[in-house]
N, C-alpha and C positions, 0 to 999 in steps of 0.2 A: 889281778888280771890286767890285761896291757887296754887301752882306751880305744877305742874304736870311733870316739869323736869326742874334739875338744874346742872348745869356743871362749875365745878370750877377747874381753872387751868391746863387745859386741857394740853398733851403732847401727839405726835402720832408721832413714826419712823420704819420706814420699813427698813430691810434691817441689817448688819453685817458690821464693819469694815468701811472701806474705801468706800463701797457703800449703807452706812449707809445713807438714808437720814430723814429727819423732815418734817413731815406733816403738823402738827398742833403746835403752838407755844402760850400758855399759854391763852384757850381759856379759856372765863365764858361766859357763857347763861343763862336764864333760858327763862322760856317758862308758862303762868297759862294756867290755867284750860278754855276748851271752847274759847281760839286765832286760829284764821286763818293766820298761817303765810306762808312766803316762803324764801328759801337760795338761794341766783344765786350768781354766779363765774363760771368764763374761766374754762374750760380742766384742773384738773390737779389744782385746786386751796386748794382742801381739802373737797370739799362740804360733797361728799359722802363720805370718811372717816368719815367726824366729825357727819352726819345720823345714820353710823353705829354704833358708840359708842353711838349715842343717844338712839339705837334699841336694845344696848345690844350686837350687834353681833360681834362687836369688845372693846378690852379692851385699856383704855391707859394706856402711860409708867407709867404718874404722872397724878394726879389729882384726884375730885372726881367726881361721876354721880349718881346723885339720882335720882328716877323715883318715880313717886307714893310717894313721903315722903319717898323712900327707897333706902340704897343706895348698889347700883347693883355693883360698880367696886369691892368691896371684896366678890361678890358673888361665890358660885360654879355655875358647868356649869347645873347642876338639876335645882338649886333654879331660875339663870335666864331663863332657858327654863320657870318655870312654871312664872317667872314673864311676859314674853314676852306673852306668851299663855294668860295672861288671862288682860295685861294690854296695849299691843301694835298691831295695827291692819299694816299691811304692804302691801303698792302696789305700785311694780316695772313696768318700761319702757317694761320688757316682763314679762308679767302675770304669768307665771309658772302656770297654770292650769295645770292638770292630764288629758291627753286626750282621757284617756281611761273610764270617769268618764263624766257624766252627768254635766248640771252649776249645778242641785241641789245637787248632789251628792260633787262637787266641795266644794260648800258655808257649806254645814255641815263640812267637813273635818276638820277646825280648833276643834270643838268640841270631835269628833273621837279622833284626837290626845291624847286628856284627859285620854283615855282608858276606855271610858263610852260610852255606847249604845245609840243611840238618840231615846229619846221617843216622844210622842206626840206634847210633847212645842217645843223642838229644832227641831220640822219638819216642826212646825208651822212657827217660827223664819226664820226657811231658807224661805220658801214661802213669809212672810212678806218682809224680805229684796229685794229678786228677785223680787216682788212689785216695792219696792220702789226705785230700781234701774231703773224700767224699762221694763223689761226682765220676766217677771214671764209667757208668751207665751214659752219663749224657756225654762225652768225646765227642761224636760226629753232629751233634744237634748245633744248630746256630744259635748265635749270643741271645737273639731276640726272640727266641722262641723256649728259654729259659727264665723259671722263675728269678725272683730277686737274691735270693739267697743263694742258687745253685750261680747265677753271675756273680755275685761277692764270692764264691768260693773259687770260681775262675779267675779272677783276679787274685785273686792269694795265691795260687799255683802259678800265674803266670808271676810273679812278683819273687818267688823264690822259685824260676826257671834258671837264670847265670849263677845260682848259688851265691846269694848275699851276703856279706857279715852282717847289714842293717838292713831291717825292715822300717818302713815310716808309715805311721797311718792316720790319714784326717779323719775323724770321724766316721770310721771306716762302717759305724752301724746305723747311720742316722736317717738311713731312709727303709730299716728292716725292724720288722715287727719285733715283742719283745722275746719268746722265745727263739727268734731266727739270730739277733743278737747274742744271745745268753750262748748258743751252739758256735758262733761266730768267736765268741770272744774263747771260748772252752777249745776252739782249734786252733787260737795263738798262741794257746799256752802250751798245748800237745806241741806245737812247733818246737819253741819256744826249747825246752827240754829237752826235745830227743834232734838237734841239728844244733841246739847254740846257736840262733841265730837272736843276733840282741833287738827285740824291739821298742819303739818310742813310739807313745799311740798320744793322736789330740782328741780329746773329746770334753764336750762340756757338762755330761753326766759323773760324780762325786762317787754313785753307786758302783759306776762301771770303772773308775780309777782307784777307787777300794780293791780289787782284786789283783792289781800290779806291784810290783815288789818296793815300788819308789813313785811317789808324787810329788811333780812338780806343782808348783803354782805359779800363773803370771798373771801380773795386776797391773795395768799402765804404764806395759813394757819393761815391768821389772822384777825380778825373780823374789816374792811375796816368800817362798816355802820349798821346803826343801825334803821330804821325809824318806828314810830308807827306812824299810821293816824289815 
């Protein structure tokens, strides 16, 4: 299968001077098209820096990061907005829903960004996904008047609204109870299967990266482990 993300010699340091430190220390990854994988590592190990460069949202020192066959690290910041818009779907440990907006209203937004008016298909689309999330009872209800779980599943729908190759997810369960998880994680996987959509989940639970097809590990910025089942 062709890669949908490739990371070579990866370098990541925060900081000036003497409180200069190193994050990441000569990673490579890659990742194809349609894998269910997961990162775990302690606090402070590099996960989420080395996510963020995955996503574009950060850049490294050295190295390169191709997404899509393309590569991002000598991008401007235009070019990777519209790559991330239209090829990375993201869901974080807090939703960042807009609370003053509908979930429908929500799950279209990625589209909005584009500076295009949602016509009939993209209303369609948001409805389809609110489906298949689950959720398509609560559409007209506001973000904030929605439990935690039904907004984690608004963000998963808004997240594969531009139709991703990648999905990225920080610790997408770690402020939901454990069966609200357990349904969380069992609708990645339905994803997962029936769209091809590849995703890379961070989490610091071993139980819940037991159920992906490949574990990564990272240990003070450097790739510990490697497992494919």
């Amino acid at each position: 299968m062709a890669e949908v993300v490739r990371l070579s010699g990866i370098d990541k340091s925060y900081g000036k001077g003497e409180s200069r430190m190193q994050v990441l220390f000569g990673v490579d990854l890659s990742f194809e098209e349609g894998g269910f994988n997961s990162i775990i590592g302690a606090s402070g190990s590099g996960k989420t820096t080395l996510l963020n460069i995955i996503g574009t949202l950060d850049r490294p020192d050295r190295g390169e990061v191709w997404i899509a066959q393309k590569r991002a690290d000598t991008m401007t910041r235009d070019q990777l907005a519209a790559l991330r818009n239209g090829t990375i779907g993201f869901i974080f440990q807090f939703h960042y829903l807009l609370g003053e907006f509908t979930a429908f209203e929500n799950v279209v937004m990625p589209h909005l960004i584009t500076g295009k008016a949602p016509d009939g298909a993209v209303e369609r689309r948001a409805r389809e996904l609110l489906e298949m999330v689950g959720i398509s009872s609560q559409a007209d209800k506001l973000a904030t008047r929605m439990s935690g779980g039904q907004q984690q599943r608004t963000a998963i729908a808004r997240a594969l609204m531009n139709r991703p190759n990648l999905i990225l997810a920080d610790e997408p369960t770690g402020n939901l109870d454990s069966d609200t998880s357990d349904n969380i994680y069992k609708l990645f996987r339905k994803i997962n299967v029936e769209t091809g959509t590849t995703f890379i989940i961070i989490t610091h639970d071993r139980r819940i990266a037991e159920r992906t097809d490949r574990i990564i590990e990272i240990s003070d910025g450097r790739i510990r482990m490697d497992l494919k089942r």
